[in-house]
N, CA, C and O atoms as CSV, one atom per row, in Angstrom:
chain,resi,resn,atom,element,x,y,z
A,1,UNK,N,N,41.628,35.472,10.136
A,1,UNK,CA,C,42.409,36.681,10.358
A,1,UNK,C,C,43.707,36.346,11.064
A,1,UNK,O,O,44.027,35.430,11.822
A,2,UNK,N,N,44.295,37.302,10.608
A,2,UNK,CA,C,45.791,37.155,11.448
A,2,UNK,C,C,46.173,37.903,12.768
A,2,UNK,O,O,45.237,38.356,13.425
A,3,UNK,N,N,47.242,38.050,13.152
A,3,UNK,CA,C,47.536,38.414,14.380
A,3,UNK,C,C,47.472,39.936,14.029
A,3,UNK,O,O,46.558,40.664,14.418
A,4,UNK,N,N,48.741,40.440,13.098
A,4,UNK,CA,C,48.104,41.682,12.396
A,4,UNK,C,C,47.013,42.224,12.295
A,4,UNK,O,O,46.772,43.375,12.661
A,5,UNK,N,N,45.924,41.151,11.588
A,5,UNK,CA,C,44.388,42.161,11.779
A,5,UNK,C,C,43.771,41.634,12.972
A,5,UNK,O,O,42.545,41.704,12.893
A,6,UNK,N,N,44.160,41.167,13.974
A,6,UNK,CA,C,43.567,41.481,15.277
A,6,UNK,C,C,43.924,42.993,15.891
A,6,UNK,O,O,43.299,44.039,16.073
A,7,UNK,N,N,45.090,42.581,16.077
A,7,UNK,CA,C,46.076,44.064,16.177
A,7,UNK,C,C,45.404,45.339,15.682
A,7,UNK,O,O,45.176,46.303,16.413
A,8,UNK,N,N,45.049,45.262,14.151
A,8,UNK,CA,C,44.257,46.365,13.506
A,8,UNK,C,C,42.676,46.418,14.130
A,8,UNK,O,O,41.883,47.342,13.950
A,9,UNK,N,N,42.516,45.605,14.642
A,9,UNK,CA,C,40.914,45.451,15.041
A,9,UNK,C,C,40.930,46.264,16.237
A,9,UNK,O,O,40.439,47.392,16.294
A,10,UNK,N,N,41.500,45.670,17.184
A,10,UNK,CA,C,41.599,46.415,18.287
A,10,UNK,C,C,42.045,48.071,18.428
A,10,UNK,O,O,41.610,48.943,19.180
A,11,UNK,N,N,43.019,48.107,17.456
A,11,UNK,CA,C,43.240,49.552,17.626
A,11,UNK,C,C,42.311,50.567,16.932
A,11,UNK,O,O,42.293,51.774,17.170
A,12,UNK,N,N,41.282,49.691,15.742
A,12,UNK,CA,C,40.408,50.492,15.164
A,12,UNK,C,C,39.155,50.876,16.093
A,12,UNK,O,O,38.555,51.909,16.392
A,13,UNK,N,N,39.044,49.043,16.494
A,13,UNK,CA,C,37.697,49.762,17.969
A,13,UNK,C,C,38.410,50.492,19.115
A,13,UNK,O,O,37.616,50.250,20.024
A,14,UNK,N,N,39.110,51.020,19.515
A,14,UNK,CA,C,39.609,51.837,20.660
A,14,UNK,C,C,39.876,53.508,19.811
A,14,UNK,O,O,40.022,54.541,20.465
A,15,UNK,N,N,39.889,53.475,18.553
A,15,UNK,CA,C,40.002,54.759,17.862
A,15,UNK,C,C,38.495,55.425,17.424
A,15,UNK,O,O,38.063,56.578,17.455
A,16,UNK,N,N,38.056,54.440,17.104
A,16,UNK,CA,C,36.288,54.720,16.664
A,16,UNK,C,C,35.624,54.679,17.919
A,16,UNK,O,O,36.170,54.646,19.022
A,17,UNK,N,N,34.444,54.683,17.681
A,17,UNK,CA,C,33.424,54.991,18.883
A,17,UNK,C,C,32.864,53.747,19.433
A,17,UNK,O,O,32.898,52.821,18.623
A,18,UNK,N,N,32.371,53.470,20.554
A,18,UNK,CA,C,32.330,51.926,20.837
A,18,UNK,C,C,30.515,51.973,20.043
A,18,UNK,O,O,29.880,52.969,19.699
A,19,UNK,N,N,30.110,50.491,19.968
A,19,UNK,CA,C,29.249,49.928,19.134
A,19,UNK,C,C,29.370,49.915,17.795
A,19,UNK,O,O,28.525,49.242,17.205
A,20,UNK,N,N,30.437,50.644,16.941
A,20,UNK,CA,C,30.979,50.186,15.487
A,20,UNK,C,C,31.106,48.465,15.630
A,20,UNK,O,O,31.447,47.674,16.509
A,21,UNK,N,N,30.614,48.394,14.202
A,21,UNK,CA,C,29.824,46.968,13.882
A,21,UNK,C,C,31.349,46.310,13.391
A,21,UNK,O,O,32.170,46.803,12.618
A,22,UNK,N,N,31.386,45.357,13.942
A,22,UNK,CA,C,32.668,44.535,13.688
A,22,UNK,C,C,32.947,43.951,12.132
A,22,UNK,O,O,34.000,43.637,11.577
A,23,UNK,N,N,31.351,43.938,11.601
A,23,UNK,CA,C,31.709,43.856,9.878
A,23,UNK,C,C,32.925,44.832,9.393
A,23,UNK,O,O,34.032,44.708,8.868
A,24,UNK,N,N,31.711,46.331,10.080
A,24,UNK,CA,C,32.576,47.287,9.231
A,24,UNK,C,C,33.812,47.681,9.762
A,24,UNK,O,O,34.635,48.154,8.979
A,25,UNK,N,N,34.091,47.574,10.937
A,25,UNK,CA,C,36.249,46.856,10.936
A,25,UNK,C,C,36.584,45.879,10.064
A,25,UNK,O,O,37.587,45.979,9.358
A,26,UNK,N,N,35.882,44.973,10.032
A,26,UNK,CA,C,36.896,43.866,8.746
A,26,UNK,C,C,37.006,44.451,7.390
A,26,UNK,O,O,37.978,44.633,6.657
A,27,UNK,N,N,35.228,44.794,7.202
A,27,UNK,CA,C,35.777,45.767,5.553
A,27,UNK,C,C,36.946,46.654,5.808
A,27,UNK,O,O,37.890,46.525,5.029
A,28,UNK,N,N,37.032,47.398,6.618
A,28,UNK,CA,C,37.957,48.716,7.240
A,28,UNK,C,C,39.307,47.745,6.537
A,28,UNK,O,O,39.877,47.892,5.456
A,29,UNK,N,N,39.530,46.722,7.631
A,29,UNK,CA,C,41.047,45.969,7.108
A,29,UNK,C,C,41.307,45.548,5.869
A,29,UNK,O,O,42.440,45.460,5.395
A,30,UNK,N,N,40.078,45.222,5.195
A,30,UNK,CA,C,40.251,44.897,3.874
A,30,UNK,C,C,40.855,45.842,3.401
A,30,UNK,O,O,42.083,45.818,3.473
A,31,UNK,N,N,40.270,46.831,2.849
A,31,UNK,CA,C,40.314,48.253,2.476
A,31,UNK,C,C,41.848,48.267,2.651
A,31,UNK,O,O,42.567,47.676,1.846
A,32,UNK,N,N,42.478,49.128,3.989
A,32,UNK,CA,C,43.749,49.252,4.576
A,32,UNK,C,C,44.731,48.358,3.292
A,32,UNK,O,O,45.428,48.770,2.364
A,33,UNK,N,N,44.297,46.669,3.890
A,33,UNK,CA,C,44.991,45.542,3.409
A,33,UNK,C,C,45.401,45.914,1.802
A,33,UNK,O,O,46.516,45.959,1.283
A,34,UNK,N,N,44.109,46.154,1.244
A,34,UNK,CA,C,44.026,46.484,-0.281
A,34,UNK,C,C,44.593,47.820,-0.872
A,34,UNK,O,O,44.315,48.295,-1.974
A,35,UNK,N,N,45.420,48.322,0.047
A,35,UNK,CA,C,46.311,50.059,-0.289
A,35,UNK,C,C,44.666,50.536,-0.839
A,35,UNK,O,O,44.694,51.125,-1.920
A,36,UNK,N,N,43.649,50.400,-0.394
A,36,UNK,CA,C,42.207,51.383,-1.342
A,36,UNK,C,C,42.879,53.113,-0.528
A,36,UNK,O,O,43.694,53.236,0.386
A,37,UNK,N,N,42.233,54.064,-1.215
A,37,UNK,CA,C,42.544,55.299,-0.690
A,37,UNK,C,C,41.733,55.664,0.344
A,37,UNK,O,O,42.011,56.430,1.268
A,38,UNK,N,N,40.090,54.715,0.017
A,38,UNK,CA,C,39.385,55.359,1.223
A,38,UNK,C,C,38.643,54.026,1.121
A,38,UNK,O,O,38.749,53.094,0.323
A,39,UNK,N,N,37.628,54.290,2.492
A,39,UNK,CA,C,36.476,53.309,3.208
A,39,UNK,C,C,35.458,54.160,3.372
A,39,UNK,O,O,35.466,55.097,4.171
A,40,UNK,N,N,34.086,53.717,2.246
A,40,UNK,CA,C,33.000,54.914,2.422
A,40,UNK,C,C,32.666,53.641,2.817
A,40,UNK,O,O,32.953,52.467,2.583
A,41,UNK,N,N,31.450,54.786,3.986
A,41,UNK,CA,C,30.552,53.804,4.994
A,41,UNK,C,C,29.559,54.929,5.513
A,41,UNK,O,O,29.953,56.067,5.257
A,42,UNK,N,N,28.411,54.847,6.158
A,42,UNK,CA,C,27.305,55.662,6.685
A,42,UNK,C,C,27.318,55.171,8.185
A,42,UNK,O,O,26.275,55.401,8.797
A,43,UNK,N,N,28.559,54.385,9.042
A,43,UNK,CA,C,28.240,54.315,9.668
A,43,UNK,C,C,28.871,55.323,10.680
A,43,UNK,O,O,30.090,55.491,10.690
A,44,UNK,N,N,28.140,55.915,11.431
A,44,UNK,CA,C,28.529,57.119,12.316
A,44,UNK,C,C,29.713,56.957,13.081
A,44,UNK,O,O,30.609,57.796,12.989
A,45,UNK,N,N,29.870,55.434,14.229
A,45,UNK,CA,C,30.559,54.995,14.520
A,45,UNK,C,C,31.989,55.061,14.146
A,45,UNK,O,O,32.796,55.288,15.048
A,46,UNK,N,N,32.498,54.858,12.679
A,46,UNK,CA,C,33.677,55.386,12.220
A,46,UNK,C,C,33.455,56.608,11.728
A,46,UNK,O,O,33.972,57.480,12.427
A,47,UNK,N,N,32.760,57.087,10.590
A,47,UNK,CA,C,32.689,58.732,9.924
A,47,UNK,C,C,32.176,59.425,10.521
A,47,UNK,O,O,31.567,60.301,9.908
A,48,UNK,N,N,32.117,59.440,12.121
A,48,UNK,CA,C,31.959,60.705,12.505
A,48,UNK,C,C,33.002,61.450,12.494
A,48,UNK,O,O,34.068,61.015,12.057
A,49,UNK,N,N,32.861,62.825,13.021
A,49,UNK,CA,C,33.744,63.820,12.871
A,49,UNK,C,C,34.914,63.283,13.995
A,49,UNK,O,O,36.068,63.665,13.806
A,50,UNK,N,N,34.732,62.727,14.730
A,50,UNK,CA,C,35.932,62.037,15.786
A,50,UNK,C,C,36.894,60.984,15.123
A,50,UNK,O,O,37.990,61.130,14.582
A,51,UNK,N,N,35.861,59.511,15.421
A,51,UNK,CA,C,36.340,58.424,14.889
A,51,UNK,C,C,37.213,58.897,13.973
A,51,UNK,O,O,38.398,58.712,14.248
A,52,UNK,N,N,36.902,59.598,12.705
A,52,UNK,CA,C,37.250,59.982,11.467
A,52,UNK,C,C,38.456,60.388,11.208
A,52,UNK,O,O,39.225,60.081,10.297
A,53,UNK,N,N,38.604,61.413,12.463
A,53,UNK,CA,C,40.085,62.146,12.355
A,53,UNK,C,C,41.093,60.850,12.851
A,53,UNK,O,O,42.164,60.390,12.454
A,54,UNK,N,N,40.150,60.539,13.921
A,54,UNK,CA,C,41.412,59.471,14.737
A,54,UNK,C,C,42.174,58.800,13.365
A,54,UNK,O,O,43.247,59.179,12.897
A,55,UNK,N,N,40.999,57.296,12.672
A,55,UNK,CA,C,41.549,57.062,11.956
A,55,UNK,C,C,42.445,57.294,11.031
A,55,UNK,O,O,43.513,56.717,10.826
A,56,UNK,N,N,41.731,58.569,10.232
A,56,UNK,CA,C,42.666,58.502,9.249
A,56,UNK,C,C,44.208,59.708,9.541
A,56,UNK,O,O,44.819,60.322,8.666
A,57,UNK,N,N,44.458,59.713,10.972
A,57,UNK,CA,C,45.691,60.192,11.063
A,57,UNK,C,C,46.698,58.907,11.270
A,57,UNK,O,O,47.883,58.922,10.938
A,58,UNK,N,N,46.071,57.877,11.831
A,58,UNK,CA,C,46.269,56.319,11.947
A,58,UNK,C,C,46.837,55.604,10.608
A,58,UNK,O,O,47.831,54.932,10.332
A,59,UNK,N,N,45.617,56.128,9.869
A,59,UNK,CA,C,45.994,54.612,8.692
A,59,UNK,C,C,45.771,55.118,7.250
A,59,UNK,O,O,44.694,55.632,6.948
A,60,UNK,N,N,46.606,55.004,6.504
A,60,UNK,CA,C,46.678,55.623,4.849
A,60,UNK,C,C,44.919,55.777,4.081
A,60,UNK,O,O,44.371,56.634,3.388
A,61,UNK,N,N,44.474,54.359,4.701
A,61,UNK,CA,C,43.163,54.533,4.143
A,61,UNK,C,C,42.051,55.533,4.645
A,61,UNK,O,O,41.607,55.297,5.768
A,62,UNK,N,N,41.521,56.658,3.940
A,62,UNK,CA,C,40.403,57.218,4.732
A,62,UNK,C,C,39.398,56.825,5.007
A,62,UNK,O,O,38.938,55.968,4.253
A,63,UNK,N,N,38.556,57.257,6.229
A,63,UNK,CA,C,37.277,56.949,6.230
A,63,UNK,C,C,36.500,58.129,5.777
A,63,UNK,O,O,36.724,59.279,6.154
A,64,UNK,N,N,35.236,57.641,4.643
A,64,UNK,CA,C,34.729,59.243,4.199
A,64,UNK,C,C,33.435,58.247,4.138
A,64,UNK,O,O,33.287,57.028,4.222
A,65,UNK,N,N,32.525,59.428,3.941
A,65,UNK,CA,C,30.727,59.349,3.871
A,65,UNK,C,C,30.302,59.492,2.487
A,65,UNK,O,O,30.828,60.483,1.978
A,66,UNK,N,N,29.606,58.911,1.770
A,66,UNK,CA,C,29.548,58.898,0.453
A,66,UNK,C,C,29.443,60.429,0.266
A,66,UNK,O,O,30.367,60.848,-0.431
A,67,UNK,N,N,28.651,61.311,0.654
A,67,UNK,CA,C,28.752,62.311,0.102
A,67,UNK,C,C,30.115,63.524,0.833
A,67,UNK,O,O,30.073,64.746,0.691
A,68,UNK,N,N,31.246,62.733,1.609
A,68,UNK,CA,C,32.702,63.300,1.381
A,68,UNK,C,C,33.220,62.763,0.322
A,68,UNK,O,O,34.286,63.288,0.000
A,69,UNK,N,N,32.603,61.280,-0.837
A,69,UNK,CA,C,33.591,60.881,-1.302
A,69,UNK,C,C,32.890,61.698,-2.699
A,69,UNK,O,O,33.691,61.632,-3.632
A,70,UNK,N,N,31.457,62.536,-3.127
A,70,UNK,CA,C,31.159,62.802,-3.855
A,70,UNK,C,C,31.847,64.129,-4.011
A,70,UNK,O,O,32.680,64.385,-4.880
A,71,UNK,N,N,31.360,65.041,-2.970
A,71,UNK,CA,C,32.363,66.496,-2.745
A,71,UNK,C,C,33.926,66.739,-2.991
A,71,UNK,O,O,34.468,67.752,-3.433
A,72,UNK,N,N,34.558,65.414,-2.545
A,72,UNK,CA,C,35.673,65.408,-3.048
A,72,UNK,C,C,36.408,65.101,-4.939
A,72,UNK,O,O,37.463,65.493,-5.437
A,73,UNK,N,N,35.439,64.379,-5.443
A,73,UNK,CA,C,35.866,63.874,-6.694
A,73,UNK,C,C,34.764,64.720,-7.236
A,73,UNK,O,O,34.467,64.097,-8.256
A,74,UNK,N,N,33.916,65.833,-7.177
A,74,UNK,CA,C,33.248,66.553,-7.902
A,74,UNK,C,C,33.904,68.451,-7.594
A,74,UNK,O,O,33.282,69.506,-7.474
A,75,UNK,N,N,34.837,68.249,-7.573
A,75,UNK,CA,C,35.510,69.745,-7.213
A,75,UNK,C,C,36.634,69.750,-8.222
A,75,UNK,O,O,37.399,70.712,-8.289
């Protein structure tokens, strides 16, 4: 990783809730890295209703819960 995704690391664990699993920050950067539109994950830690907002007022990529990413592309 680079200095950049340290940078992103840190500001993702200080935006999310503490004990988010450091995997799912790196997928997170991938994601970001990869312009993806969103980051589905079940983990509470980021998609809760907090973490959630923080992030994605933060960073282009959303964080959604499979069934925000079903509700959304089934409407």
């Amino acid at each position: 990783m680079g200095v950049m995704d340290d940078e992103t690391q840190e500001k993702i664990g200080a935006l999310a809730k503490s004990g988010n699993d450091i995997r799912d920050r790196g997928a997170y950067i991938d994601a970001i890295r990869g312009n993806m539109y969103a980051f589905i994950t079940s983990d509470k830690q980021l998609v809760g209703s907090g973490p959630a907002n923080k992030l994605n007022n933060e960073f282009k990529t959303q964080v959604l819960t499979p069934n925000q990413l079903v509700s959304e592309y089934s409407a």
